[in-house]
C-alpha positions in Angstrom: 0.0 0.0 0.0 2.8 2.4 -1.3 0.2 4.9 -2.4 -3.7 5.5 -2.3 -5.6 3.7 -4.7 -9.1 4.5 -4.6 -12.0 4.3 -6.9 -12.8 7.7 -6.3 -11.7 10.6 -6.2 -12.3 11.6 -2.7 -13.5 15.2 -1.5 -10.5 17.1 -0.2 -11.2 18.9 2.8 -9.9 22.3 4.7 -8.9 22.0 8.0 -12.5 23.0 9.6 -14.7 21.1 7.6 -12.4 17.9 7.8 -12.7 18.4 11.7 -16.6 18.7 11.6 -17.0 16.1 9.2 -14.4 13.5 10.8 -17.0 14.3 14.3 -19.9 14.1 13.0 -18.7 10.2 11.5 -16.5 9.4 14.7 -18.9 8.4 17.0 -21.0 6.2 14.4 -18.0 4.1 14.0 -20.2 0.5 15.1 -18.8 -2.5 15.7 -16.7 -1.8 12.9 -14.0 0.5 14.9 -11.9 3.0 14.4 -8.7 2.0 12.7 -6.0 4.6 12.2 -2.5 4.3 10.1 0.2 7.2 11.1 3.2 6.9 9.4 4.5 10.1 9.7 8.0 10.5 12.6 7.7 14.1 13.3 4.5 16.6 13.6 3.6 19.7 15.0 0.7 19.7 17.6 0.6 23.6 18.6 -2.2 24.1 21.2 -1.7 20.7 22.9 0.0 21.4 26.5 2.0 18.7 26.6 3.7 19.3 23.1 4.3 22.7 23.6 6.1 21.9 26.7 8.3 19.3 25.1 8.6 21.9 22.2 10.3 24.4 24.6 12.4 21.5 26.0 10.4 21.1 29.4 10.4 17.0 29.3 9.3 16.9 33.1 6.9 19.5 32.4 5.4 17.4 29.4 5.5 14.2 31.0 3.4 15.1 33.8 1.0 17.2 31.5 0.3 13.5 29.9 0.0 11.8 33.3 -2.4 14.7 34.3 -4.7 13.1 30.9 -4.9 9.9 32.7 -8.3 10.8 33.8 -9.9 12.3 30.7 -8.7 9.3 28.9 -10.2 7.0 31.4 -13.4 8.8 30.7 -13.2 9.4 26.8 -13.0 5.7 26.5 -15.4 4.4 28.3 -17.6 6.9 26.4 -16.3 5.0 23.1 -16.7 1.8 24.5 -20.5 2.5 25.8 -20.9 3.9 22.2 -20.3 0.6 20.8 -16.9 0.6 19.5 -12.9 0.5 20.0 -10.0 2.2 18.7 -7.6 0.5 17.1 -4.4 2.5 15.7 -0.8 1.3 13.6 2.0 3.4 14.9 4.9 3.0 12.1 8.4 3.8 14.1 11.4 4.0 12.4 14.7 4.0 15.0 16.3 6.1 16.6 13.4 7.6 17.6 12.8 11.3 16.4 12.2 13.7 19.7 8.2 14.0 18.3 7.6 10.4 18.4 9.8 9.7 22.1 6.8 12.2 22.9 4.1 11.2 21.5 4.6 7.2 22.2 4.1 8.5 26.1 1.2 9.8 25.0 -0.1 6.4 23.3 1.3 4.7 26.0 -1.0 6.3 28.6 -3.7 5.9 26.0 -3.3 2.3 25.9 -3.8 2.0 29.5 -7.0 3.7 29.3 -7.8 1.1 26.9 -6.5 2.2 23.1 -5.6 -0.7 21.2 -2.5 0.2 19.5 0.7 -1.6 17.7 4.2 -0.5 16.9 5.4 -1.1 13.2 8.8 -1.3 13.2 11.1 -0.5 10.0 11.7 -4.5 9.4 8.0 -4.8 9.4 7.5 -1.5 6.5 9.2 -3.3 4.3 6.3 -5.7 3.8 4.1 -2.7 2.9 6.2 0.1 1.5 8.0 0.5 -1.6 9.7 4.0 -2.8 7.7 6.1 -0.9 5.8 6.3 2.5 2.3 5.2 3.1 -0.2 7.6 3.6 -1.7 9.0 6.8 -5.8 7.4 6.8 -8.2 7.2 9.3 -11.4 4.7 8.9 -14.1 5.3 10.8 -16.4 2.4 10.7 -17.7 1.1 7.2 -18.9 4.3 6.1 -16.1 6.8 5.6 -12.0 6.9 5.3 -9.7 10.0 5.1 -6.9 10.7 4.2 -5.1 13.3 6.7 -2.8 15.7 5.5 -0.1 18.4 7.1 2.1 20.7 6.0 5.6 20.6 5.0 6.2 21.0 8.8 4.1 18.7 10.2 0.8 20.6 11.1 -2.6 19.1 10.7 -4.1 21.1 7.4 -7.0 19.2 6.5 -8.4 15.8 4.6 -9.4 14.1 1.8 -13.0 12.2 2.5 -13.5 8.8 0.7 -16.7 7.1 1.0 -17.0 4.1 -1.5 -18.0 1.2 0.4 -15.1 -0.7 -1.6 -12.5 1.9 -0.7 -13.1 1.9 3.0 -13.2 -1.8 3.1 -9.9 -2.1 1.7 -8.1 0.3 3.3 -9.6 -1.7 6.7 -8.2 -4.5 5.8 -4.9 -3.4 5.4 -4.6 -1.3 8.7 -6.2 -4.6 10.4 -3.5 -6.7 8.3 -0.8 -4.6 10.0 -2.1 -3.9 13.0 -2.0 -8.1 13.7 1.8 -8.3 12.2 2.7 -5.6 15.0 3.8 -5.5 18.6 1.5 -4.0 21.5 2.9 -1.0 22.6 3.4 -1.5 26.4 6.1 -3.9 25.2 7.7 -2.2 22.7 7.5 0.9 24.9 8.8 -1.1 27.9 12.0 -2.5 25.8 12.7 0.8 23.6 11.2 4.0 25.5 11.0 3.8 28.6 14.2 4.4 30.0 15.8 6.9 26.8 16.8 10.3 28.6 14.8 13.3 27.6 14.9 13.8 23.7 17.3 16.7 22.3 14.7 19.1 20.9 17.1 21.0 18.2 18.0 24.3 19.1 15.5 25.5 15.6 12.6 24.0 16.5 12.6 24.9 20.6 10.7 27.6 21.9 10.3 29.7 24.5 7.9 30.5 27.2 5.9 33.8 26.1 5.8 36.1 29.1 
């Protein structure tokens, strides 16, 4: 699944209309789930308390911002799992580990304690599915709609392409369930890999500062 091959077009999305339209779909997932691909090793999450503090190079300031989210995860899903469904997500790592995803996998990690489902793909394990360039970034939402999520050059969430063909969605299911089961869980791989790395070198570029 080098590329997307569709049998539409799909209905590209700005950034506002791709986040009502993903809600409105999200909680009508069914038994079907939520399946989510991200390939991507680096994004930009401005807005999110936790990144920004890791984005300034506060690591014991970001850490505990995601251990203060223990409780709203608790509580966000159980809301999915009384609304009849699960997420289910395929987190593509490629080693070393860049500082955004040492972040973010504490982040999943304290998700999949509150009860995500989600599984590391390694580099070894790309191969399988990637050719000369990198798979895209799709969510599925049920048996009813797909996207395709897209950022900017730097990382930052810009919008979406909707797909809705039955066939399509189906498809692109499959494939994130195929990968998902040829994965590990990622309280091991995050017990053996992350865990104990010291705090990530944000690059002197990219940090900021605290605004007075």
């Amino acid at each position: 699944m080098p590329s997307l091959q569709t049998e539409s077009q799909g209905q590209r999305l700005g950034l506002q209309d791709y986040s009502e339209d993903f809600e409105r779909h999200f909680w009508r997932s069914g038994s079907e789930g939520f399946w989510k691909l991200e390939r991507r090793q680096s994004f930009r999450e401005p807005g999110v308390a936790s990144w920004e503090a890791f984005h300034r190079g506060d690591w014991a300031g970001a850490l505990a911002l995601i251990e203060g989210q223990r409780g709203h995860y608790e509580d966000y899903l159980q809301r999915i799992r009384t609304s009849g469904f699960a997420l289910h997500r395929v987190r593509c790592v490629e080693e070393p580990l860049s500082p955004y995803l040492q972040w973010e996998l504490h982040l999943l990690h304290l998700k999949a304690q509150c009860g995500e489902d989600t599984r590391v793909l390694s580099k070894d394990g790309l191969l399988r599915y990637e050719d000369q360039s990198p798979l895209p970034e799709i969510v599925v939402l049920g048996s009813s709609v797909m996207y395709e999520v897209l950022y900017d050059d730097s990382g930052e969430l810009v919008g979406g392409i909707r797909f809705d063909d039955p066939r399509d969605v189906s498809r692109y299911r499959r494939a994130i369930q195929e990968m998902h089961r040829s994965g590990e869980p990622l309280d091991g791989f995050f017990s053996r890999r992350v865990a104990s790395l010291p705090p990530p070198a944000v690059p002197a570029g990219q940090r900021r500062t605290a605004h007075p």
